[in-house]
C-alpha positions as CSV (number, residue, x, y, z in Angstrom):
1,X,82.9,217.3,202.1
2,X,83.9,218.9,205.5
3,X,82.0,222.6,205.4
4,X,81.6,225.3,208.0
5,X,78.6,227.4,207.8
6,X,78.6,231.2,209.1
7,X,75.2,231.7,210.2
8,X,74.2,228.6,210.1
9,X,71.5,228.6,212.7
10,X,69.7,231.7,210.6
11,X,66.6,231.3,208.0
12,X,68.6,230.5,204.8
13,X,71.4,228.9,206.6
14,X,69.5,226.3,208.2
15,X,67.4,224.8,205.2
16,X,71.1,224.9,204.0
17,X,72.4,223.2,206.4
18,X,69.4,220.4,206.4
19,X,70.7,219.7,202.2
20,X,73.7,219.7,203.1
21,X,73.2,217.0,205.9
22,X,70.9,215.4,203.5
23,X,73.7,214.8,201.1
24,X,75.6,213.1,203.6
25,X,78.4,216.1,204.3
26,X,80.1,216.8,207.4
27,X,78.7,220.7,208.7
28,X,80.1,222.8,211.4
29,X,78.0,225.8,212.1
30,X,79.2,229.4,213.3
31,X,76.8,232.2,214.0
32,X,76.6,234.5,216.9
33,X,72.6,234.1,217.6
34,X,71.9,237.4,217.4
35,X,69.3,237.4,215.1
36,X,68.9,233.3,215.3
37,X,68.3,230.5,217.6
38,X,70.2,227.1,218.3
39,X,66.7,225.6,218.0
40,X,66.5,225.7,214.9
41,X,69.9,223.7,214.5
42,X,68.4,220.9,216.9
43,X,65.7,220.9,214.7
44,X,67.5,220.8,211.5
45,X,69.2,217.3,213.0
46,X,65.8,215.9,213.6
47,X,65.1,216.6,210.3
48,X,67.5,214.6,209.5
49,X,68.8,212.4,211.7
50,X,72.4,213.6,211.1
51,X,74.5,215.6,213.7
52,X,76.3,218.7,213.6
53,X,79.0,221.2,215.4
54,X,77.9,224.2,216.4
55,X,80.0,227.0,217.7
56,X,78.3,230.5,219.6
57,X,80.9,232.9,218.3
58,X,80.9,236.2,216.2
59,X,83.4,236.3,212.8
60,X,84.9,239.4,213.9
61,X,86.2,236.7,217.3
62,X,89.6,236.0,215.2
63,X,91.1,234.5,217.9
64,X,87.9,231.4,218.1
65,X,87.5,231.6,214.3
66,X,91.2,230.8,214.0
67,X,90.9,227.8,216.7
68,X,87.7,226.3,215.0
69,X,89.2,227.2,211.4
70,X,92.8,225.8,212.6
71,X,91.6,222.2,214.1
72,X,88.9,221.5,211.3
73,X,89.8,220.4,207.9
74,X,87.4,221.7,206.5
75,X,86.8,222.1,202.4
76,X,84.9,225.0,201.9
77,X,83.1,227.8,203.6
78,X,79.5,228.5,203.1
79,X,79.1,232.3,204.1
80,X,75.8,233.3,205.4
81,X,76.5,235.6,208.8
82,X,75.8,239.1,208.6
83,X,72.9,241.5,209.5
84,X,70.1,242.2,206.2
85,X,67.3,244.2,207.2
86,X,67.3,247.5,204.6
87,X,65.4,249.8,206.9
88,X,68.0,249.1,209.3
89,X,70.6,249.5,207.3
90,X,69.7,253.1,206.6
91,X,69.2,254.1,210.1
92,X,72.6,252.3,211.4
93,X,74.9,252.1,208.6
94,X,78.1,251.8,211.2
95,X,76.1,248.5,212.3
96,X,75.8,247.0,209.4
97,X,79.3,248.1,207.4
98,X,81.4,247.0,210.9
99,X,79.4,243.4,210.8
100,X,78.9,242.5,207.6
101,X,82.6,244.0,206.5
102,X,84.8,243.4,208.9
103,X,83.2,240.0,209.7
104,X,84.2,238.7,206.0
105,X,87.8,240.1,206.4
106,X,88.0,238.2,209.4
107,X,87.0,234.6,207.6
108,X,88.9,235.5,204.6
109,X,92.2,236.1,206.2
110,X,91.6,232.7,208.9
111,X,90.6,231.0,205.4
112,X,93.8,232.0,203.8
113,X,95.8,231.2,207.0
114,X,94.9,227.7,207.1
115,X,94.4,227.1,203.2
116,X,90.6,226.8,202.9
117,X,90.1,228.2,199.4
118,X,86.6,227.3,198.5
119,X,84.0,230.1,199.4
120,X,80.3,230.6,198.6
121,X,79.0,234.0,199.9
122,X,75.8,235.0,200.0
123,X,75.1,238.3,198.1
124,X,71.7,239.8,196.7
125,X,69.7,241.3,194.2
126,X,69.8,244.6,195.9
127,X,73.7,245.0,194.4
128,X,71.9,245.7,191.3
129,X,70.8,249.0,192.4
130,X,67.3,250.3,190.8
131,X,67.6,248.1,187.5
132,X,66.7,250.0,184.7
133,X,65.1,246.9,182.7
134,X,63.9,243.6,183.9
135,X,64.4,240.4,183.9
136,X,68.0,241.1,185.3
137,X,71.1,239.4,184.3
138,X,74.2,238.3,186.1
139,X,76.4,241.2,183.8
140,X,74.0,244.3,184.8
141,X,75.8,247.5,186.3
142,X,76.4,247.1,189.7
143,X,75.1,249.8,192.3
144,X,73.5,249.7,195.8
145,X,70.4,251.9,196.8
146,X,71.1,251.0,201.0
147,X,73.7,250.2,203.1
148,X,73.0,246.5,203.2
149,X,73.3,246.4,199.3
150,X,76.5,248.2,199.5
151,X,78.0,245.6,202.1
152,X,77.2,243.2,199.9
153,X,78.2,244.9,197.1
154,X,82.2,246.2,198.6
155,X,82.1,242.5,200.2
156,X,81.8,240.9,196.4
157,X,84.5,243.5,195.4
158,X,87.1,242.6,198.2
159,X,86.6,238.5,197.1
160,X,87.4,239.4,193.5
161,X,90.4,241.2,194.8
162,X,91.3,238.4,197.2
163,X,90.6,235.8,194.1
164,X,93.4,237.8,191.8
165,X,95.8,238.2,194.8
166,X,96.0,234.4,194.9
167,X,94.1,232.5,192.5
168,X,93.6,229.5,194.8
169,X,90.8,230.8,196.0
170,X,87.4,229.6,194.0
171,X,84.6,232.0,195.6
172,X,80.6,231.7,193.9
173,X,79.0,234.5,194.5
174,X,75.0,233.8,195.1
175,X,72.6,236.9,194.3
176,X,69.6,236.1,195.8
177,X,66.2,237.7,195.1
178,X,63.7,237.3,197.7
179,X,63.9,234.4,200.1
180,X,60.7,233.3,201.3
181,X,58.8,229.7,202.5
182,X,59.4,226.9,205.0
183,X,60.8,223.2,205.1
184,X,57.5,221.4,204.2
185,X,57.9,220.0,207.2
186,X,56.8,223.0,209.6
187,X,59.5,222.6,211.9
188,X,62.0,225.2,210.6
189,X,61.1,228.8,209.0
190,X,61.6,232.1,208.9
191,X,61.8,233.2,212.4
192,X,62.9,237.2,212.8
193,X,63.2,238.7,216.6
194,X,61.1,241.9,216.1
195,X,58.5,243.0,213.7
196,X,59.6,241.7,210.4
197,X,61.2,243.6,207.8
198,X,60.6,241.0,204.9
199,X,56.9,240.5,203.3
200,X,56.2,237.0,203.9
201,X,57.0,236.9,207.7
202,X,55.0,239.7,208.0
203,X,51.9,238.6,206.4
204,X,52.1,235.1,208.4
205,X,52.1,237.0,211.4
206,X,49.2,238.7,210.4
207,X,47.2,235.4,209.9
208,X,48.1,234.2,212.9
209,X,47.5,237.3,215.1
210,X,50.4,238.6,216.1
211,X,50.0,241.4,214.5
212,X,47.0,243.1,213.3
213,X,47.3,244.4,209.8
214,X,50.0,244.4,206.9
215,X,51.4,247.9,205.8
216,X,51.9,247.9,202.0
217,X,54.8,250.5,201.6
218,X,53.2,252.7,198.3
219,X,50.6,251.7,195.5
220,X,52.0,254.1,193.5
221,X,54.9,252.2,191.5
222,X,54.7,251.8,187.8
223,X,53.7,248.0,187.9
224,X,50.8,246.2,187.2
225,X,48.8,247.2,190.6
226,X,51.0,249.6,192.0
227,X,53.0,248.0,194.6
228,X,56.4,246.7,194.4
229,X,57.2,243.8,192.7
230,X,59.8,241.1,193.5
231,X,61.2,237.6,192.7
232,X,60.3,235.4,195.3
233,X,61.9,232.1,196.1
234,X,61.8,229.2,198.2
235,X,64.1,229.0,200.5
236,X,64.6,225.0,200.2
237,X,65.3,225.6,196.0
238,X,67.7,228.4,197.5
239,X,69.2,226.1,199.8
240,X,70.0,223.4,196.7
241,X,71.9,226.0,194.8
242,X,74.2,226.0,197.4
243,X,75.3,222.5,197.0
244,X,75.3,223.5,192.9
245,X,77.1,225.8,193.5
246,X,79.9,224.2,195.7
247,X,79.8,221.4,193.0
248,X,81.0,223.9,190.8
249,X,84.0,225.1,192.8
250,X,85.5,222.1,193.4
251,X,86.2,222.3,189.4
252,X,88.5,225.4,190.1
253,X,86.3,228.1,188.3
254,X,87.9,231.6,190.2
255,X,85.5,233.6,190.8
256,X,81.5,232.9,189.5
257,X,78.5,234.7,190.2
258,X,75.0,233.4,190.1
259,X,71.5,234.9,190.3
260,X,69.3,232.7,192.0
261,X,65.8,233.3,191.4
262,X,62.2,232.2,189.8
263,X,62.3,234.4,186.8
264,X,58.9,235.6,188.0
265,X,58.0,238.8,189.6
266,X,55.0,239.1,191.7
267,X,53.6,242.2,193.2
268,X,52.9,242.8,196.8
269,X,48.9,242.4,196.7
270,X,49.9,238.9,195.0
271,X,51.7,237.6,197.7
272,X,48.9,238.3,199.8
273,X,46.3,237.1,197.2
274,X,48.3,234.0,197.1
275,X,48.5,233.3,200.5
276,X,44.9,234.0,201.4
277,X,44.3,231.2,199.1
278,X,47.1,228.7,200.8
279,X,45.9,229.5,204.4
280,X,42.1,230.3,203.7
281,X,42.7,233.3,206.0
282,X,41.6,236.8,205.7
283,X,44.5,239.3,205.8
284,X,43.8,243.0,206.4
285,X,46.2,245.8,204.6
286,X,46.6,249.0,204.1
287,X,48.7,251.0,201.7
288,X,51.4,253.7,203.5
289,X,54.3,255.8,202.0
290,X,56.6,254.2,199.9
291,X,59.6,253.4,202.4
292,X,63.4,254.5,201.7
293,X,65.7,252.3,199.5
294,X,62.5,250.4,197.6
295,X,62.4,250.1,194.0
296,X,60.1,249.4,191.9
297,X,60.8,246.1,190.4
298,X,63.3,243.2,190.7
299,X,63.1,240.0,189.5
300,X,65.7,237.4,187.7
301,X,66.7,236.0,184.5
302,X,67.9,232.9,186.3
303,X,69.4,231.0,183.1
304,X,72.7,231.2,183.9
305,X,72.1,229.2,187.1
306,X,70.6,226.5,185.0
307,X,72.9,226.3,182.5
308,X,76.0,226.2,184.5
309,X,74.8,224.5,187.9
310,X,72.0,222.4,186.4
311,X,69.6,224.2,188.5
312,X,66.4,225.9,188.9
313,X,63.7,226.5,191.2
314,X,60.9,223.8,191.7
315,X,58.6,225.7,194.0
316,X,55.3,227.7,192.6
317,X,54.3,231.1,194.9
318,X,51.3,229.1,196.4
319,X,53.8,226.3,197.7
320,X,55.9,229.2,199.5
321,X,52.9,230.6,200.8
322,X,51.8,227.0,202.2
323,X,54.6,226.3,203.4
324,X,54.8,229.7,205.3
325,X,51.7,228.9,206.7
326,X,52.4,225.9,207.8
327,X,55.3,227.1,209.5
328,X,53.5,229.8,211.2
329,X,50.5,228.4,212.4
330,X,52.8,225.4,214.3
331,X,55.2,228.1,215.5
332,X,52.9,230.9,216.5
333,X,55.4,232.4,218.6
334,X,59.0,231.1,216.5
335,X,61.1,229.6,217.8
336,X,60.5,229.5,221.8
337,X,63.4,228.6,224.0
């Protein structure tokens, strides 16, 4: 197949990008850089082997989304592009509702334009609000605690509404739980430009010195230890439910939605228990308020996926944390161009 990736050079999109490569597909990449690096594309090709097309241009650029839309023909759309860091979210909620929005309108209307129907976007768990049980299914009320859950959440809405409109379009819908990991290889990982707002970078940067301790945001949730607990999974088994999941729209489905996720909740203090043990380094915490938008805990009744894509995720917490590691500790300093 012939697939454009938004946000393609980002965390998720590139181990996507290096399965879909892998597979033997033909992938052009858009994403604006702003929170990414065309380093990690060059590496995805060494990876393996295979070239790509890579674009620098923003969604909401209609006029070069149109030209690379217009002269490609491509067979489906892999969305990825938008900004995701909560905290943020709640501090600039313009930011993130004019991005993450207006950038999907943008591709949805150039898709329609030049009859590219197929489109896997990636949601998240956080649609599902504060869950009032757990494991969570795919037919759970829908709410959003944040402003990046509710531009995922309104950007689901508009593809239903865009699916009934014209019912061409087959659109899978990808809740993710926590995203975390590395390509075994070490070359490619998660790689954000400030201090990180997600666990996992965090405590690698810890380990390797960048920064000094890890804050653990309340040890007062009603969980097994006290601090919040999430589904975490590798970001390569995230990658191949991507392809599962375009699999499954080329048999016309409409609209399908998808948790993708271990099943398994771990807390915070067993993330970092876990990766002490991977890395065999010491890492230093301390417990501070709870911060705005957390809940207590997430995690996924992924059965659905496996029944209907044939997949599941292979990777246990300590590979993540390995691979994290190793990651880390061969790119102190990310991705340096």
């Amino acid at each position: 197949m012939n697939i454009l990736v938004t946000g393609g050079a980002g965390f998720i999109g590139s181990h996507t990008v290096v399965e879909l490569l892998n597979k033997g597909h033909d992938v052009t990449v858009v994403d604006n850089l702003n929170n990414s690096s065309k380093t990690a594309l060059e590496r995805v090709q060494d990876i393996t082997g295979e070239t790509l097309t890579f674009h620098k241009t923003d969604l909401r650029d209609a006029d070069k989304l149109d030209t690379i839309i217009g002269n490609n023909d491509f067979d489906s759309v892999i969305h990825f592009a938008g900004h995701k860091a909560v905290g943020e979210s709640v501090e600039e909620p313009l930011k993130y509702y004019h991005n993450n929005i207006t950038g999907t309108l943008c591709l949805c209307d150039i898709m329609k334009k030049h009859g590219v129907y197929n489109l896997v976007f990636s949601s998240s768990a956080t649609v599902y609000g504060d869950p009032e049980t757990v494991p969570i299914t795919e037919d759970f009320p829908l709410t959003a605690t944040n402003p990046y859950g509710r531009t995922k959440l309104y950007i689901e809405q508009i593809l239903h509404d865009l699916h009934i409109s014209d019912n061409k379009f087959n659109i899978g819908l990808l809740r993710y739980f926590n995203p975390v990991g590395a390509h075994p290889s070490g070359r490619i990982g998660e790689d954000p430009n400030d201090i990180p707002n997600n666990l996992m970078p965090y405590i690698t940067q810890v380990a390797v010195g960048k920064l000094d301790k890890l804050s653990v945001f309340g040890d007062d949730y009603p969980t097994h230890d006290g601090t919040g607990v999430r589904d975490y999974i590798h970001v390569g088994d995230l990658a191949k439910g991507h392809l599962a999941a375009l699999t499954k729209l080329t048999k016309d489905p409409g609209v399908v939605t998808y948790n993708l996720g271990t099943g398994t909740g771990y807390s915070v203090l067993d993330v970092v228990e876990a990766f002490k043990e991977a890395s065999e380094q010491d890492i230093p915490y301390e417990i501070t308020e709870r911060r705005a938008g957390d809940i207590a805990k997430c995690f996924a009744d992924p059965s659905k996926a496996e029944q209907e894509l044939g997949w599941q995720a292979e990777y246990n917490l300590l590979d993540m944390c390995k691979h994290a590691w190793k990651w880390q500790s061969q790119n102190p300093d990310g991705y340096v161009e």
